[in-house]
N, C-alpha and C positions, 0 to 999 in steps of 0.2 A: 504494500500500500504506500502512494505515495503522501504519506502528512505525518510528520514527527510532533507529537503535543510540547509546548514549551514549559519551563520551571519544572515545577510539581502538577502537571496536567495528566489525564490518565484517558486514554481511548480507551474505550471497553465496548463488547459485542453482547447484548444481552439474551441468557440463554431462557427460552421459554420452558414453561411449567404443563405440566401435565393436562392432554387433551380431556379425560373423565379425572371422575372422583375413582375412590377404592371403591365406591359399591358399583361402579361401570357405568354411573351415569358421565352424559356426555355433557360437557363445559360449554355452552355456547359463548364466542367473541365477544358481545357485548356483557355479558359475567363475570370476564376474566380481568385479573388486576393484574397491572404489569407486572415482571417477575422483578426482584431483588435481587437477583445473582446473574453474574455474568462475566465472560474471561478477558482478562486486559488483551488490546490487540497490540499497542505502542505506550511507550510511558517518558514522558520529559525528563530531562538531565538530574532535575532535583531543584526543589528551594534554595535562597540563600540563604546566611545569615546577616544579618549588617555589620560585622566584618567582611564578606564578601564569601568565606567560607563555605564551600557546596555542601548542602547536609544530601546524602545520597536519599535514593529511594525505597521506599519498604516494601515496591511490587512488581515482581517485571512482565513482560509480553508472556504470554501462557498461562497465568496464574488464573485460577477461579474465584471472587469477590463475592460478597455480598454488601451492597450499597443502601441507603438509605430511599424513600419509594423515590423522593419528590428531588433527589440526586444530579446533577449534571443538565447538559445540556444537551437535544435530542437533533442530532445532524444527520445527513445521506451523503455519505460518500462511495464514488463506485457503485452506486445501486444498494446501497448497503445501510438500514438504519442502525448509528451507532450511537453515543456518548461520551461527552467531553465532561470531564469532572476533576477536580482537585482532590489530590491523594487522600487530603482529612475527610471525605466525603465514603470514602471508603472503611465497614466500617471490620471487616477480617477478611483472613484469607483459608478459601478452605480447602484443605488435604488430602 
């Protein structure tokens, strides 16, 4: 992909939730809440400090997050809907 996020910026791809419930009913589109989790696609250099100091980043391209709902910012890039969010917006990484 060609867009690197700047500072502490975090691309991310959100991964969708489950089409039924466990009892097999089926989710209809207008039901569904957006999901919380989704895998960093790009991630920026890192914040500074005000000494200038790079503090590194806590998350890199591949990782699986779980974001907060109202998180980021909702772009199309490539045909592709993603989000732009700041690292603190992110709120673990799962395993």
């Amino acid at each position: 992909m060609a867009f690197t996020p700047l500072q502490d910026r975090v691309l991310v791809r959100r991964i969708e939730g489950e089409e039924k419930t466990k009892g097999g009913l089926i989710i209809p589109d207008t039901a569904k809440e957006k999901p919380a989790e989704g895998e960093v696609i790009a991630c920026g250099a890192g914040a500074r400090k005000d000494s200038g100091e790079l503090i590194p980043m806590g998350v890199k391209a591949g990782d699986r997050v779980l974001f907060g709902k109202w998180s980021g910012t909702e772009v199309t890039l490539e045909g592709k809907e993603l989000l732009i969010m700041k690292e603190s917006d992110i709120l673990g990484i799962i395993s």
